[in-house]
N, C-alpha and C positions, 0 to 999 in steps of 0.2 A: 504493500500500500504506500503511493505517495503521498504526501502531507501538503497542503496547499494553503495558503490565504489571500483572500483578495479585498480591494480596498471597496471605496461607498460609489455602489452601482449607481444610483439615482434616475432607477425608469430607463434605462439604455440599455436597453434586451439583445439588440446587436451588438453591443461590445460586451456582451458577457459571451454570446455562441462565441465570438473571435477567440476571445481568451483560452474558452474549454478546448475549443477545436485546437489552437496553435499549442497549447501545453498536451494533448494528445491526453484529456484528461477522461479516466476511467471513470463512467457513472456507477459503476457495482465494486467498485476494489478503492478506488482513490478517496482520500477526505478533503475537502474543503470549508474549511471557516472563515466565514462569509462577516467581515467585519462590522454590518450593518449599515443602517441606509440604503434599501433596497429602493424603498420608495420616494418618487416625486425627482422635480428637475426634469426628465424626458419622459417620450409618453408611453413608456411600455412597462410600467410597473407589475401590471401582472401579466406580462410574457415574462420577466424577470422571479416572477414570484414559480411560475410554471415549472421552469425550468429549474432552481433550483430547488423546489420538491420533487425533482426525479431524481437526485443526486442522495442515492446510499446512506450514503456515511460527510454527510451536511452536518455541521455547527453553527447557525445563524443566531447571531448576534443582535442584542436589539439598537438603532440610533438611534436620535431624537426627532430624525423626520419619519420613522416608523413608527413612534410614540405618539407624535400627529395623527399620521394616519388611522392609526391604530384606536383614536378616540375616536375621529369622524366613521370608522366604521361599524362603533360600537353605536352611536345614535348621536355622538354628539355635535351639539355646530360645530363648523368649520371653523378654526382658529385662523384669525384673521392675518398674522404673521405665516401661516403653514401659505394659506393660499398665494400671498406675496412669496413665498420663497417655493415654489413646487407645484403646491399639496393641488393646483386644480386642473394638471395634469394628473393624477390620481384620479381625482375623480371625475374626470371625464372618459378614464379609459375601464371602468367600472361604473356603466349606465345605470346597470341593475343594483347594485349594492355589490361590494366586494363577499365575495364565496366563503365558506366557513372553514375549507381547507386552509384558506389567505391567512385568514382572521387567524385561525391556529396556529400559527406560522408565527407571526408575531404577539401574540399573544402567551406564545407559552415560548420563547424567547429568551435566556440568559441576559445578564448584564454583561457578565465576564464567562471567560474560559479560562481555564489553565492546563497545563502539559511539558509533561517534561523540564518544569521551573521556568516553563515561560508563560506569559501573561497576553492574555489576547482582551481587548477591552475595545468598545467604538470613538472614546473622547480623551479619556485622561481618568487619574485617580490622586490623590493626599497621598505623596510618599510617607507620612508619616502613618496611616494605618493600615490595618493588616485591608487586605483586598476585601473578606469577607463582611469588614464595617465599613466599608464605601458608600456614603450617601449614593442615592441611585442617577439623582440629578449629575453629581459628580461623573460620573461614570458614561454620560450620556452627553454631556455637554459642556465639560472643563475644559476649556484652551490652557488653564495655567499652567498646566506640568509638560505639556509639551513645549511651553515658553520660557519655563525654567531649564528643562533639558535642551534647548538650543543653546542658550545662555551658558548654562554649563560644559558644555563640551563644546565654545568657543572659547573657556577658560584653559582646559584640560579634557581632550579627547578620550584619555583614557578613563575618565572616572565615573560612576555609576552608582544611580541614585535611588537604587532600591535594591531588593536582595535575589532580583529576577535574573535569570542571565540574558533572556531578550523579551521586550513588550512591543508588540503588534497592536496600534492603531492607526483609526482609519478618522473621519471629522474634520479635521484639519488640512486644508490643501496643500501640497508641497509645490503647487505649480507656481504659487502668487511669489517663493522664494528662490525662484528660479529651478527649480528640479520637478523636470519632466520624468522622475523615474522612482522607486523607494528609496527614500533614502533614511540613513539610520544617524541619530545624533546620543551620544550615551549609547545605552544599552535599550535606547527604541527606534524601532520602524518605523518610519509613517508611510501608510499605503495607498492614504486618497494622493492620487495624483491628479483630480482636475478633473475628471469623468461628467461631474456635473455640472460645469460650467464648460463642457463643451473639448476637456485634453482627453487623455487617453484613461482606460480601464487597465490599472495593475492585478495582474496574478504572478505571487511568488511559490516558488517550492523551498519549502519553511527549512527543505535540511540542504539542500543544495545552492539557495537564493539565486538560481534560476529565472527572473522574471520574463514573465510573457504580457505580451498589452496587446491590446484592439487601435484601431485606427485612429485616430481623434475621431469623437463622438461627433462632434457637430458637424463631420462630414458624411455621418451614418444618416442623417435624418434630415428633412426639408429645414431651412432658415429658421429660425425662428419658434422652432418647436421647443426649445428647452424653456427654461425660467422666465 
């Protein structure tokens, strides 16, 4: 079995096939842990959601715009920041109400993962507490530790700010800081590379770092369909 993770899809169903195809990834034998943010930003969130409920040995992560979602499709209004950032490409590509397969998908969702002393999370966490007391908010929506991890390993490359030997998130774009690809600051990964605002879909092999990407998105889909 290879190990895989990939960063925040955002409704870009063609750059997730790209990915699985170019990594030659096995739907019955391979794993993938799906850093969260499946949904919103382009308009295939549930081709994206499809597709990766045929995948085996899947670990889907919850983010904060699947938290969005995740209310509006439980009954509630649409949060009016989701719609500005996504969420109404979501729902317009779920006419009918999102499916109860979807809904369990994210709904029964982890915050975090762990494996092997690494740490798989969608935003950030308090290096000062154990993983398992991480507010959830934190966990779904903190930019600061990925802010102090930049910080810190422009101090000292070698040093490392928790007791993980590598943490894999996703949330944070690495495109806006010029890196079109994962890259790792400390002893973390960052794996959104910009998929939602139009760069490329990263997938790495967690033990080889191997990465494979899709095209730029924004050339997958007509003008103007993203945010």
């Amino acid at each position: 079995m290879r190990r895989f993770v990939i960063g925040d899809i955002h409704g870009a169903g063609k750059a997730l096939i790209q990915c699985l195809e170019r990594s030659q990834f096995d739907f019955n034998k391979d794993q993938l842990i799906m850093l969260g943010d499946v949904c919103d930003g382009y308009p295939e969130t549930n081709r994206s959601i499809e597709i990766l409920l045929k995948i085996k040995n899947l670990i889907f992560l919850l983010g904060n715009h699947d938290w969005w979602a995740l209310k509006w499709a439980k009954g509630h209004e649409p949060d009016a920041a989701w719609l500005q950032f996504g969420g109404l490409n979501t729902i317009k590509c779920y006419p009918h109400g999102m499916p109860s397969s979807h809904v369990a998908l994210l709904e029964n969702a982890p915050y975090y993962y762990e494996q092997d002393n690494k740490l798989f999370v969608h935003a950030g966490i308090d290096p000062n507490l154990k993983v398992e007391e991480q507010d959830k908010h934190t966990l779904i929506w903190d930019r600061h530790f990925i802010q102090e991890t930049i910080a810190q390993h422009t101090r000292d490359e070698n040093i490392s700010l928790t007791g993980y030997e590598e943490i894999f998130v996703g949330h944070t774009p690495s495109h806006r800081m010029g890196h079109f690809k994962p890259v790792k600051f400390c002893e973390v990964w960052m794996m959104d590379t910009g998929a939602g605002w139009g760069e490329c879909l990263s997938m790495m092999d967690i033990d080889t770092k191997e990465v494979y990407q899709s095209d730029r998105v924004e050339t997958l889909y007509p003008p103007g369909s993203g945010r």
